[in-house]
VMD Tcl script that builds the backbone (N, CA, C; Angstrom):
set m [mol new atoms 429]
animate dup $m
set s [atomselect $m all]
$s set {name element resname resid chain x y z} {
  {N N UNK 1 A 122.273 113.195 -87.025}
  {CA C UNK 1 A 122.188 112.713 -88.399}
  {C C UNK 1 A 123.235 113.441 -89.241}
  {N N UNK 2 A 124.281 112.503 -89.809}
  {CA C UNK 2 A 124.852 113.002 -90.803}
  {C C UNK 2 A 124.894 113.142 -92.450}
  {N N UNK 3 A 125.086 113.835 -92.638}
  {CA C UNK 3 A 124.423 113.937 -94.760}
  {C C UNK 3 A 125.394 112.916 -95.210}
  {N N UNK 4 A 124.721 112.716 -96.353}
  {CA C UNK 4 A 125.504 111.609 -97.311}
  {C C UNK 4 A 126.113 112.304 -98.155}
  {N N UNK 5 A 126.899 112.235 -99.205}
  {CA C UNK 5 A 127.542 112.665 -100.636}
  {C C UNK 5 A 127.657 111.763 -101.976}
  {N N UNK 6 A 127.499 111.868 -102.050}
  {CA C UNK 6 A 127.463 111.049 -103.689}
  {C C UNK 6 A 128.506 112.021 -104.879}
  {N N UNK 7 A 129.815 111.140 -104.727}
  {CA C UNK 7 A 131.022 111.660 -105.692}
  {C C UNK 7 A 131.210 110.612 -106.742}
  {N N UNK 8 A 130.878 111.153 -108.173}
  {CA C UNK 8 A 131.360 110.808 -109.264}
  {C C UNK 8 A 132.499 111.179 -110.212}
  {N N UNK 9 A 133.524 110.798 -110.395}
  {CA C UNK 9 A 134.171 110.947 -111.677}
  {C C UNK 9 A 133.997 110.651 -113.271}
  {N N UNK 10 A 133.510 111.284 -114.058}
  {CA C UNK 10 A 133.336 110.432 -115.368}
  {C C UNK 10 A 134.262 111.107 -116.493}
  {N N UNK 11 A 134.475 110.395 -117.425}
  {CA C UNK 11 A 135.344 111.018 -118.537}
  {C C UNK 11 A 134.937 110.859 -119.222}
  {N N UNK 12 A 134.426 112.444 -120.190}
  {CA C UNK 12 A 133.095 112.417 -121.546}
  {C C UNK 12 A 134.714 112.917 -122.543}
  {N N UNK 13 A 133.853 112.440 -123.619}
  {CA C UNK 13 A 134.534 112.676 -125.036}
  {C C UNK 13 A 133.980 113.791 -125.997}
  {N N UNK 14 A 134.166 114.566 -124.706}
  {CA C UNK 14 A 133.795 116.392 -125.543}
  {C C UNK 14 A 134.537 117.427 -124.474}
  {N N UNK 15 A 134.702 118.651 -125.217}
  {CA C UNK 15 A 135.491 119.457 -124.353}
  {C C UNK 15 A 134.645 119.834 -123.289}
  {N N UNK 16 A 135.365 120.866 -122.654}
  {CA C UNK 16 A 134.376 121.635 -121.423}
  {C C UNK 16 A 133.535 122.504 -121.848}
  {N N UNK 17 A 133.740 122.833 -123.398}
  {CA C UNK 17 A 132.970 124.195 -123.998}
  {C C UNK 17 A 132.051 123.583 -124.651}
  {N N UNK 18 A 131.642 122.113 -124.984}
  {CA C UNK 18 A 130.790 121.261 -125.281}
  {C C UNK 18 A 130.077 120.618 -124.285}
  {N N UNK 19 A 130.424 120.339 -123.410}
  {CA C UNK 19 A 129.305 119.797 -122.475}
  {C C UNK 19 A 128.791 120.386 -121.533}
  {N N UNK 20 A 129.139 121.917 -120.907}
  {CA C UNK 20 A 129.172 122.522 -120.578}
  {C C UNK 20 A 127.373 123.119 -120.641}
  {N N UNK 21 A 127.255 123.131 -121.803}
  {CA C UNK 21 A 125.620 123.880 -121.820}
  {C C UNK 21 A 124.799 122.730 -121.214}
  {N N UNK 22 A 125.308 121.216 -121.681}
  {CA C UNK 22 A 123.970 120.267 -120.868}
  {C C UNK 22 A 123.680 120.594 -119.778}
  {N N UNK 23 A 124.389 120.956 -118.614}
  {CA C UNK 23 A 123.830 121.038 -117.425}
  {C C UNK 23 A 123.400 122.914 -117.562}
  {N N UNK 24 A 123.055 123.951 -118.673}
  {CA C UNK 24 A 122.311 124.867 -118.708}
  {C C UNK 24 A 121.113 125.590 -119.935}
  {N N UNK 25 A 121.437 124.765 -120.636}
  {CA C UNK 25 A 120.336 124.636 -122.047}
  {C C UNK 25 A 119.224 123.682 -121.814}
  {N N UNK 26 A 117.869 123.652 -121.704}
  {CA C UNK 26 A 116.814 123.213 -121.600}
  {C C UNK 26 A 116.876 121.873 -122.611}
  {N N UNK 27 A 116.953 122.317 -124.131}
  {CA C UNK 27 A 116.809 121.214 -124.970}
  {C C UNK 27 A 118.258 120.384 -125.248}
  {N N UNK 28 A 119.359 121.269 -124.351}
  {CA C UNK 28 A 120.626 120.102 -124.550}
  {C C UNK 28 A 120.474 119.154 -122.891}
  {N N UNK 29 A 119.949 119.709 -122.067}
  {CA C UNK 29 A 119.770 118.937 -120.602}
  {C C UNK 29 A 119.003 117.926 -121.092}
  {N N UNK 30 A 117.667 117.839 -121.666}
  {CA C UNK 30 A 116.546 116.586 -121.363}
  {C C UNK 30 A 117.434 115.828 -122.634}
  {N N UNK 31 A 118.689 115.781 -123.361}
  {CA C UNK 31 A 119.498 114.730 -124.102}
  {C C UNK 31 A 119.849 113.632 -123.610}
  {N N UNK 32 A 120.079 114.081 -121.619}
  {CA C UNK 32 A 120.809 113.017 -121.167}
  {C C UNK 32 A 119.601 112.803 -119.538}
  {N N UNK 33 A 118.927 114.120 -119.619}
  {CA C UNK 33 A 118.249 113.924 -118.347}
  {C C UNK 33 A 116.941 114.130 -118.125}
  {N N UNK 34 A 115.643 113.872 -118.018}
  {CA C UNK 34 A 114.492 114.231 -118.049}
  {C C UNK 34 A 113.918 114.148 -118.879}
  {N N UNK 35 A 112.354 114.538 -119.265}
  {CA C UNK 35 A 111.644 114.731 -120.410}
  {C C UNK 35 A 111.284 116.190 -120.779}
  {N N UNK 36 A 111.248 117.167 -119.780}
  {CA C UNK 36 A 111.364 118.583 -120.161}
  {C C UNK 36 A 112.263 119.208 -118.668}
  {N N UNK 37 A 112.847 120.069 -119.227}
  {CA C UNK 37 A 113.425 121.100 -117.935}
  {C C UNK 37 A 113.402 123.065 -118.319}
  {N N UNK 38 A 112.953 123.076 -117.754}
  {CA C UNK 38 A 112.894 124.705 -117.053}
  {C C UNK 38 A 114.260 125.056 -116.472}
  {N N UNK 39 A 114.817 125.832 -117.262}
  {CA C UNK 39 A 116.575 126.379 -116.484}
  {C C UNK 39 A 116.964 127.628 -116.769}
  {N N UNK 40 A 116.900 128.890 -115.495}
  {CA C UNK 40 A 117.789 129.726 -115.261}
  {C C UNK 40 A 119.371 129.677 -114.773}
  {N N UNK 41 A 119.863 129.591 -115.613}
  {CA C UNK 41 A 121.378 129.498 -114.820}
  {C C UNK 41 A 122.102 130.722 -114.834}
  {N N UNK 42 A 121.825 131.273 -113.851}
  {CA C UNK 42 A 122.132 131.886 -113.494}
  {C C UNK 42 A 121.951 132.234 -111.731}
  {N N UNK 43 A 122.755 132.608 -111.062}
  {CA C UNK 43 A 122.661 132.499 -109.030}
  {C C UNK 43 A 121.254 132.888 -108.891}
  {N N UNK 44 A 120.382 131.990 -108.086}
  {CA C UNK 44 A 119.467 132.518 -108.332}
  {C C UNK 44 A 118.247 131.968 -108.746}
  {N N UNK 45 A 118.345 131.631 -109.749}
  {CA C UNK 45 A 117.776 130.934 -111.256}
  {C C UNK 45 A 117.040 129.876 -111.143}
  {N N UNK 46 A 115.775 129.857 -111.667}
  {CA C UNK 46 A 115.304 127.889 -111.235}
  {C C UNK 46 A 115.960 127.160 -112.202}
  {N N UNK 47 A 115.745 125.810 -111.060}
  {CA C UNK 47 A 116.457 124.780 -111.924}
  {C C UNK 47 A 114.981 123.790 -111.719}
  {N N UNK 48 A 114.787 122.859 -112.843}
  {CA C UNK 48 A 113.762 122.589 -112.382}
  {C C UNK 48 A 113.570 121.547 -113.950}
  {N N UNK 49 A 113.608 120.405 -113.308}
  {CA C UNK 49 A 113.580 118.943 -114.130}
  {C C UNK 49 A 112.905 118.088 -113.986}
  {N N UNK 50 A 111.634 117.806 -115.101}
  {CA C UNK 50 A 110.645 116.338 -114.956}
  {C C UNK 50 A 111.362 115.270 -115.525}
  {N N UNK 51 A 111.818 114.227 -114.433}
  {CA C UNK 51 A 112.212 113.223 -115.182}
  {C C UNK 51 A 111.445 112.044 -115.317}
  {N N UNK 52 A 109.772 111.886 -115.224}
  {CA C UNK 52 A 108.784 112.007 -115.924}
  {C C UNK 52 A 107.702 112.562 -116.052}
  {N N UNK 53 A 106.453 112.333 -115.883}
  {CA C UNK 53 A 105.371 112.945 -115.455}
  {C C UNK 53 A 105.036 113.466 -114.804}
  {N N UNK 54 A 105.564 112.512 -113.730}
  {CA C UNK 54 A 105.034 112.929 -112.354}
  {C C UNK 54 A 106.602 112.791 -111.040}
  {N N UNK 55 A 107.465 113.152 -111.582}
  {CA C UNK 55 A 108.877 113.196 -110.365}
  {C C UNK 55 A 109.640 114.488 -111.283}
  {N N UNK 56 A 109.770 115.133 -110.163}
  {CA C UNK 56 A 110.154 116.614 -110.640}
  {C C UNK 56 A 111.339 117.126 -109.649}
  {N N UNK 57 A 112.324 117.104 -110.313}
  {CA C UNK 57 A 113.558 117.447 -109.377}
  {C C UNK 57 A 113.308 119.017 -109.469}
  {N N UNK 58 A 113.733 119.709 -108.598}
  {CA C UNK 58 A 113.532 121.448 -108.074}
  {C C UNK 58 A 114.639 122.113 -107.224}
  {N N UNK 59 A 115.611 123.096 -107.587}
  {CA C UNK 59 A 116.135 123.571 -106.797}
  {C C UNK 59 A 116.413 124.942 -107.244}
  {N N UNK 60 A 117.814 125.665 -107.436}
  {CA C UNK 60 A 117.812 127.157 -108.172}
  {C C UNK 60 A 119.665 126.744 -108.254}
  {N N UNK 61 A 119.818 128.008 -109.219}
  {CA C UNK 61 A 121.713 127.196 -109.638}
  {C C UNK 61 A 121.658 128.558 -108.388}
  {N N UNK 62 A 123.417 128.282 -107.915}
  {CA C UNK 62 A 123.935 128.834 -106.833}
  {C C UNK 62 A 125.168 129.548 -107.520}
  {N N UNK 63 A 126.062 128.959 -108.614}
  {CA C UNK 63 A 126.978 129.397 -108.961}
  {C C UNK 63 A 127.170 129.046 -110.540}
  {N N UNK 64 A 127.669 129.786 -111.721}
  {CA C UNK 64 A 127.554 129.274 -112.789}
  {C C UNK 64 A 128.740 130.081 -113.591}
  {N N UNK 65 A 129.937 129.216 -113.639}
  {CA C UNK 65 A 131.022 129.783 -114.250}
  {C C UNK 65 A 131.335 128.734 -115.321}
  {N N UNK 66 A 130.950 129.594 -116.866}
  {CA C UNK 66 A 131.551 128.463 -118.100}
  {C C UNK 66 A 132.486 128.624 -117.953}
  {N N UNK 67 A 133.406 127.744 -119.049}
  {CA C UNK 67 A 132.450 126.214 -118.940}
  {C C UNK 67 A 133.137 125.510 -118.093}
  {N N UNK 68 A 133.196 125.645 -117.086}
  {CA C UNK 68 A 133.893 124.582 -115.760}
  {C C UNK 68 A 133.291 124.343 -114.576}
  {N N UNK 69 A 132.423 125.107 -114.076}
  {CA C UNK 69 A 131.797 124.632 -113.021}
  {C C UNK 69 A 129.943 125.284 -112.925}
  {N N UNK 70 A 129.392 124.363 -112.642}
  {CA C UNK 70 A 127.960 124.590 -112.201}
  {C C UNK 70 A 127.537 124.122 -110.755}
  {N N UNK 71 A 126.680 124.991 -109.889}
  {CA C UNK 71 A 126.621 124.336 -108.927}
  {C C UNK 71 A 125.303 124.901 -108.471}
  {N N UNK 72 A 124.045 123.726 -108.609}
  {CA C UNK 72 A 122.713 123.991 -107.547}
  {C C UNK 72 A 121.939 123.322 -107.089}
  {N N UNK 73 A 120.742 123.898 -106.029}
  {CA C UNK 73 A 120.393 123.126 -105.143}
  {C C UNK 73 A 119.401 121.912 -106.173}
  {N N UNK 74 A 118.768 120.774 -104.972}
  {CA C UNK 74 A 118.538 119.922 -105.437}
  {C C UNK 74 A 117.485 119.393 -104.675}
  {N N UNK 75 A 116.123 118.689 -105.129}
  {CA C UNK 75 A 115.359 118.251 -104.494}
  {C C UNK 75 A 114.265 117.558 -105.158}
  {N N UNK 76 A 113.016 117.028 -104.757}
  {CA C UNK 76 A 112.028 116.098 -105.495}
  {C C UNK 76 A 110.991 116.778 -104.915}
  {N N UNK 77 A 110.209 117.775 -105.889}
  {CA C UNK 77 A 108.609 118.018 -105.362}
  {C C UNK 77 A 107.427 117.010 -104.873}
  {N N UNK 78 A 107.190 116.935 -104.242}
  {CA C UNK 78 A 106.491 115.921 -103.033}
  {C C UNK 78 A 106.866 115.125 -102.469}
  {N N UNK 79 A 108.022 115.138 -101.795}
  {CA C UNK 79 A 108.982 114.523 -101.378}
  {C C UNK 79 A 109.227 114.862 -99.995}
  {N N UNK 80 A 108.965 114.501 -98.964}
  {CA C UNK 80 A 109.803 115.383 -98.031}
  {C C UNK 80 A 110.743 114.880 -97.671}
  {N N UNK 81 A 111.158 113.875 -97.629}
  {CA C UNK 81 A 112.596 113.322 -97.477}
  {C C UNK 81 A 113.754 113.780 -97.933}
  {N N UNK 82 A 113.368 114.592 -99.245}
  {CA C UNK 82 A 114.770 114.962 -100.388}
  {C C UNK 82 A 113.783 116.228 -100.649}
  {N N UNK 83 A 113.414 117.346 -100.024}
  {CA C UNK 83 A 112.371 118.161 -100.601}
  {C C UNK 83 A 113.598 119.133 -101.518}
  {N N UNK 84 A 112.709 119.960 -102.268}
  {CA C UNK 84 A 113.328 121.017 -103.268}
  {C C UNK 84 A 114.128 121.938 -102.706}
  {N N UNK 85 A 115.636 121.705 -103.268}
  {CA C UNK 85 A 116.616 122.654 -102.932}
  {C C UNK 85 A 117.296 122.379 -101.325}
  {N N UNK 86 A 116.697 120.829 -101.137}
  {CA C UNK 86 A 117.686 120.539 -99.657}
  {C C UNK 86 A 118.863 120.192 -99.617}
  {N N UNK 87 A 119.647 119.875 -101.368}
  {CA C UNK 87 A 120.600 119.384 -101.228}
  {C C UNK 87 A 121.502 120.375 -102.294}
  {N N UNK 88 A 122.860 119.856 -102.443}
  {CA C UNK 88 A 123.423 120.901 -103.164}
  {C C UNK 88 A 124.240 119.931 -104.061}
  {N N UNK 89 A 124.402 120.263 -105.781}
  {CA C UNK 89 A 124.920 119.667 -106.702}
  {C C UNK 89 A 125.892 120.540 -107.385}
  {N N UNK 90 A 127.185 119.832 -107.104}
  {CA C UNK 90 A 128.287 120.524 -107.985}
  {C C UNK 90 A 128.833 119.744 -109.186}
  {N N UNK 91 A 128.908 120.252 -110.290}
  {CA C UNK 91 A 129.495 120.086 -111.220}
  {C C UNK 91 A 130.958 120.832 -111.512}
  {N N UNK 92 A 132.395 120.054 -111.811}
  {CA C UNK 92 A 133.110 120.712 -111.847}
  {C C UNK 92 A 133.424 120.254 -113.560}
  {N N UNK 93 A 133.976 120.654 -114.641}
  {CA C UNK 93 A 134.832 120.040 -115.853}
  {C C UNK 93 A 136.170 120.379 -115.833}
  {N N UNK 94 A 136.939 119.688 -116.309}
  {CA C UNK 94 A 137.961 120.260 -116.642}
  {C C UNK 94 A 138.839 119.403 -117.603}
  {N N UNK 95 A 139.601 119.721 -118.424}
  {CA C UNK 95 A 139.828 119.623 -119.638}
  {C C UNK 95 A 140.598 118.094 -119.674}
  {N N UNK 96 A 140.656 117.200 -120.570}
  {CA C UNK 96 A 141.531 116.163 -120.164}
  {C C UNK 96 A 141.566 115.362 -121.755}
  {N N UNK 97 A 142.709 115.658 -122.350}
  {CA C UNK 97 A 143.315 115.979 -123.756}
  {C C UNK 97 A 142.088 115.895 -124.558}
  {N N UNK 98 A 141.526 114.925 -125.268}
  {CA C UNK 98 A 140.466 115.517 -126.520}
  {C C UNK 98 A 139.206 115.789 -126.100}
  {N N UNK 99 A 139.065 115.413 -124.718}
  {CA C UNK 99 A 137.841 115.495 -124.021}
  {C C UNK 99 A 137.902 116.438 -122.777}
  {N N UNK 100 A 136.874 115.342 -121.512}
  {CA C UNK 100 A 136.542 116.160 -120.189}
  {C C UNK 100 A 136.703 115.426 -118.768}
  {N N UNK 101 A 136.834 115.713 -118.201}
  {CA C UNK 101 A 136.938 114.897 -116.768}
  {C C UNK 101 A 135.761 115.464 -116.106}
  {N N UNK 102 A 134.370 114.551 -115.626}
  {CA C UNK 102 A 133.677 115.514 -115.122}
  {C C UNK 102 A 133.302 115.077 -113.778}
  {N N UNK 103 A 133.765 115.781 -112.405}
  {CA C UNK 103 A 133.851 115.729 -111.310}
  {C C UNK 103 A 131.894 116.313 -110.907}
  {N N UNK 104 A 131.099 114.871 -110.122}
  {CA C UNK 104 A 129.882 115.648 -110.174}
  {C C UNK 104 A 129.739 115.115 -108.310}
  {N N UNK 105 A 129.800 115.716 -107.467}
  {CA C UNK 105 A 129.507 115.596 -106.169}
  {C C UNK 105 A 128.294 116.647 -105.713}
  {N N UNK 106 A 127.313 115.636 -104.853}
  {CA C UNK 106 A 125.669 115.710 -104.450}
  {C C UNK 106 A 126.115 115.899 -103.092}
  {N N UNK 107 A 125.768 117.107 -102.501}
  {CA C UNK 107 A 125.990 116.639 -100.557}
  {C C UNK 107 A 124.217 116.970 -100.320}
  {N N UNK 108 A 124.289 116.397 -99.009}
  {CA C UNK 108 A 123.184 116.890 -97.852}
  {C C UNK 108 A 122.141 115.908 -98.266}
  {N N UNK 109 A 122.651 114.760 -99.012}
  {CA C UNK 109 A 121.670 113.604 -98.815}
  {C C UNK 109 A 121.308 112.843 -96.988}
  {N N UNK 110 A 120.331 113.187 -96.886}
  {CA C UNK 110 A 119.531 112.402 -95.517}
  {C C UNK 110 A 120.140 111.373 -94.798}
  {N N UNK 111 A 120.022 110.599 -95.555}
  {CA C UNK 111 A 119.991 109.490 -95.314}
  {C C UNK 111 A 121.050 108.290 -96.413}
  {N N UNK 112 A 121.589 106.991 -96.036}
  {CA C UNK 112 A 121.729 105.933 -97.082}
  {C C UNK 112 A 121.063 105.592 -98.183}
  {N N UNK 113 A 119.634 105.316 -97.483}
  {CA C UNK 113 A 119.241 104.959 -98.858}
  {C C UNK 113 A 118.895 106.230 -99.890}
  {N N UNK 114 A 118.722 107.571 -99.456}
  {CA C UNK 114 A 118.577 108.851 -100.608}
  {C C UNK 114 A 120.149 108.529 -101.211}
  {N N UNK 115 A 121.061 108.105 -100.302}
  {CA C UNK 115 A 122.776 108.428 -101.131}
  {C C UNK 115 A 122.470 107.075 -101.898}
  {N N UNK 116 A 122.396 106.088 -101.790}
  {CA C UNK 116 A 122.547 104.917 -102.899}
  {C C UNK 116 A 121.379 105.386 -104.053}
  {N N UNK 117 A 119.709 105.862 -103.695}
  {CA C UNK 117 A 119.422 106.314 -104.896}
  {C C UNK 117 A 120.099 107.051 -105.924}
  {N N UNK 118 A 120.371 108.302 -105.426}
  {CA C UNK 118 A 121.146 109.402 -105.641}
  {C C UNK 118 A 122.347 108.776 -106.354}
  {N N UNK 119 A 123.167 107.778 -106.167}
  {CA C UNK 119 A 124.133 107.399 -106.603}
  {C C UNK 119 A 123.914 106.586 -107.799}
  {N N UNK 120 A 122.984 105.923 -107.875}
  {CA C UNK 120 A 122.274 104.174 -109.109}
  {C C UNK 120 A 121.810 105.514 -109.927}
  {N N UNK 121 A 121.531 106.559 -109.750}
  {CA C UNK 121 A 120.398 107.502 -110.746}
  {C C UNK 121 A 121.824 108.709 -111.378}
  {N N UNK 122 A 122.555 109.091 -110.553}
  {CA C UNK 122 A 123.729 110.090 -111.398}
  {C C UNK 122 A 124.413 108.882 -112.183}
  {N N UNK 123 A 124.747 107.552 -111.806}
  {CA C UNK 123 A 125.299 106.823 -112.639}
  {C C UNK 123 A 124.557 106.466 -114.075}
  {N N UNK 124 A 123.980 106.285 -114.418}
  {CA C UNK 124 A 123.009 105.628 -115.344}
  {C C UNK 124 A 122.835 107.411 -115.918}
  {N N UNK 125 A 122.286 108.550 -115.708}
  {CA C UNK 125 A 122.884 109.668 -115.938}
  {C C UNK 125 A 123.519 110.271 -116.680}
  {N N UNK 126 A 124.542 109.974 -116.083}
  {CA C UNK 126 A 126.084 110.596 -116.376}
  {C C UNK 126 A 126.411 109.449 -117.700}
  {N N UNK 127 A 126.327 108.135 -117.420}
  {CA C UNK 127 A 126.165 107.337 -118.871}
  {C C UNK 127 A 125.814 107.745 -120.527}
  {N N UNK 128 A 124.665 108.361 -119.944}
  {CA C UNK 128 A 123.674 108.656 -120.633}
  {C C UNK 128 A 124.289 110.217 -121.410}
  {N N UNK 129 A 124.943 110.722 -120.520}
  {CA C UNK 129 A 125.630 112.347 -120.802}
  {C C UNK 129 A 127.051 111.500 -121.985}
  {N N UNK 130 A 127.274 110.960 -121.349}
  {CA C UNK 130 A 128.673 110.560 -122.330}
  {C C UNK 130 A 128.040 110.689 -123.885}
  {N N UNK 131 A 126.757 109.977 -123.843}
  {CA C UNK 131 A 126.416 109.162 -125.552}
  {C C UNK 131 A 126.076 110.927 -125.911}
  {N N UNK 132 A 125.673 111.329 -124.890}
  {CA C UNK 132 A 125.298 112.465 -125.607}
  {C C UNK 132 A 125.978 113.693 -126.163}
  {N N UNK 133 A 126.908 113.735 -125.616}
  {CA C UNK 133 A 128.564 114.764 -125.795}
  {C C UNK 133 A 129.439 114.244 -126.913}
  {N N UNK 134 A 129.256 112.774 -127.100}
  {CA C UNK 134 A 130.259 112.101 -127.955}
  {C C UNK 134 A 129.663 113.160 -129.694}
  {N N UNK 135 A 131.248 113.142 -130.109}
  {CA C UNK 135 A 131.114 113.686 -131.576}
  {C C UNK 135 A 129.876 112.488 -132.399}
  {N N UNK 136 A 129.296 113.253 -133.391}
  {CA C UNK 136 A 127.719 112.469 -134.287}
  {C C UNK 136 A 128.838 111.307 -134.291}
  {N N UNK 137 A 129.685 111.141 -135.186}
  {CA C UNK 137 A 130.624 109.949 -135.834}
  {C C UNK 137 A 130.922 109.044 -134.231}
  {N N UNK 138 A 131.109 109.771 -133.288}
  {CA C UNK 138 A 131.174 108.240 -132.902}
  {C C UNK 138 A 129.793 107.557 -131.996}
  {N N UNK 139 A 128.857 108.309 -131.651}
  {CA C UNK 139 A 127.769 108.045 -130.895}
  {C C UNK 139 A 127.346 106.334 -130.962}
  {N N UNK 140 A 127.458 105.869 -132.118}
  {CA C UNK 140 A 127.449 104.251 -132.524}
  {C C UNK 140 A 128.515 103.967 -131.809}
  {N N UNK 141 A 129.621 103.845 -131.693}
  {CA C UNK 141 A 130.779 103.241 -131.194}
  {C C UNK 141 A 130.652 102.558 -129.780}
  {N N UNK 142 A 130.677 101.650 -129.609}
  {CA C UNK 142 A 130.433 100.896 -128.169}
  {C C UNK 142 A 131.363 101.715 -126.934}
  {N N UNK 143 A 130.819 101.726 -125.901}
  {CA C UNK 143 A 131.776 102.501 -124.697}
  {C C UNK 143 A 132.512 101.352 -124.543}
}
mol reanalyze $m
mol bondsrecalc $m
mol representation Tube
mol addrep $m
């Protein structure tokens, strides 16, 4: 059995020193992801996201250098297919003139269908991260 990956490119309209805390601030993360999250970021650190009631992503950050790269494990409490911290999530930013380029690659997905979830769910996501990074003035503005 070989792992899957799930590689995204997206380009947000905020710097790296702005979007940078979503993936480590509790009340700037559930902007674009979840309904509450628990976050040590720091190596180590839980990571740990209800994205509702009852589905709870779980892993710990591995590496955490502002504002350009974040990187930790990844998993779904009661899950054993995708259990907590089986997979590994990197976030890279990097600067790209008024904004960000944000490089987000998932490895050690199972299986196809965990990589196409994994993939329909960072997309819609990462969407969701754009509206949220965008300066107040343009948040209305159609993508």
């Amino acid at each position: 059995m070989s792992e899957r990956i799930v590689e995204l490119t997206v380009r947000l309209s905020a710097s790296p020193a702005v979007v940078f805390p979503y993936f480590t601030d509790p009340e700037l993360y559930v902007r674009w992801q979840g309904i509450k999250a628990e976050l040590d970021p720091r190596p180590g650190g839980l990571y740990r996201v209800w994205m509702d009631d009852q589905t709870v992503a779980r892993g710990e950050y591995v590496h955490v250098d502002a504002p350009h790269k974040v990187v930790f494990t990844w998993g779904w409490e009661n899950d054993s297919s995708v259990p907590p911290g089986s997979t590994r999530v990197e976030l890279t930013i990097t600067p790209d003139a008024d904004g960000s380029m944000l490089l987000l690659r998932h490895f050690g997905l199972p299986n196809d269908a965990a990589a196409a979830m994994h993939t329909e769910g960072w997309k819609h996501f990462t969407a969701l991260l754009e509206v949220a990074v965008r300066p107040d003035d343009d948040k209305s503005a159609p993508s």
